[in-house]
N, C-alpha and C positions, 0 to 999 in steps of 0.2 A: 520466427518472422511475424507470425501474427501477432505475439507482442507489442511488439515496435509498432504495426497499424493501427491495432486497438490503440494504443495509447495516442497518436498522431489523430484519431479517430476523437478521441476524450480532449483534445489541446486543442481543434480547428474550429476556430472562430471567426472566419472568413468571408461565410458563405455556408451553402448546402454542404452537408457530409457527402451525397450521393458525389456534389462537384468534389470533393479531395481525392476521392475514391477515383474516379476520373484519371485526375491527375496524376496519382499516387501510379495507376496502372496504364499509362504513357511513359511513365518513366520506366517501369518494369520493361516495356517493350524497346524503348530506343537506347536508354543506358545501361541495364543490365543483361538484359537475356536477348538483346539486339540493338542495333544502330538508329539513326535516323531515316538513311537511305535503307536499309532493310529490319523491318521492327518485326519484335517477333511475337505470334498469334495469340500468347500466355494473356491470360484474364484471371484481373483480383475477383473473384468469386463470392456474392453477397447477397442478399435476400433482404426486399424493405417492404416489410411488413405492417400495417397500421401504424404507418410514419417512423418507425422503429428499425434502424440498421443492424444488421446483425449478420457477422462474417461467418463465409462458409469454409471448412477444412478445406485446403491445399495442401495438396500431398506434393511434396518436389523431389524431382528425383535430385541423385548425387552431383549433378554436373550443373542443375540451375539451382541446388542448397550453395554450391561452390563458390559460384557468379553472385551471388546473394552477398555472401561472404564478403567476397573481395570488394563489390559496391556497398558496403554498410555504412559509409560515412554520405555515400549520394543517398540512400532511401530514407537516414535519420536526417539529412540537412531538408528534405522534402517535405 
């Protein structure tokens, strides 16, 4: 998984990386590991250090690696 954000991380010309990251982790909470009406507490985990992003391990257990899974086409259209 951290794949996929680093590189969406390397792609995002938008705007601030901090805002994708943002982004990236409302979607985790409403469309993958929860709803809209109940989001779930899970945080992308990162450190911006002398303006320099850099992703921290997530460890996911078996059931949110699963959910991950099954929305891989919503966190790569993201």
């Amino acid at each position: 998984m951290s794949c996929i954000v680093t590189k969406g991380l390397d792609l995002y010309a938008l705007g601030p990386k901090e805002q994708f990251l943002g982004i990236l982790s409302r979607v985790f909470q409403t469309k993958v590991f929860g709803t809209e009406s109940s989001p779930s507490q899970w945080k992308l985990m990162y450190s911006s250090e002398g303006g320099l992003l850099s992703l921290e391990p997530n460890q996911l257990q078996n059931n949110y690696m699963c959910a991950c899974l099954s929305s891989i086409d919503t966190i790569i259209e993201t």
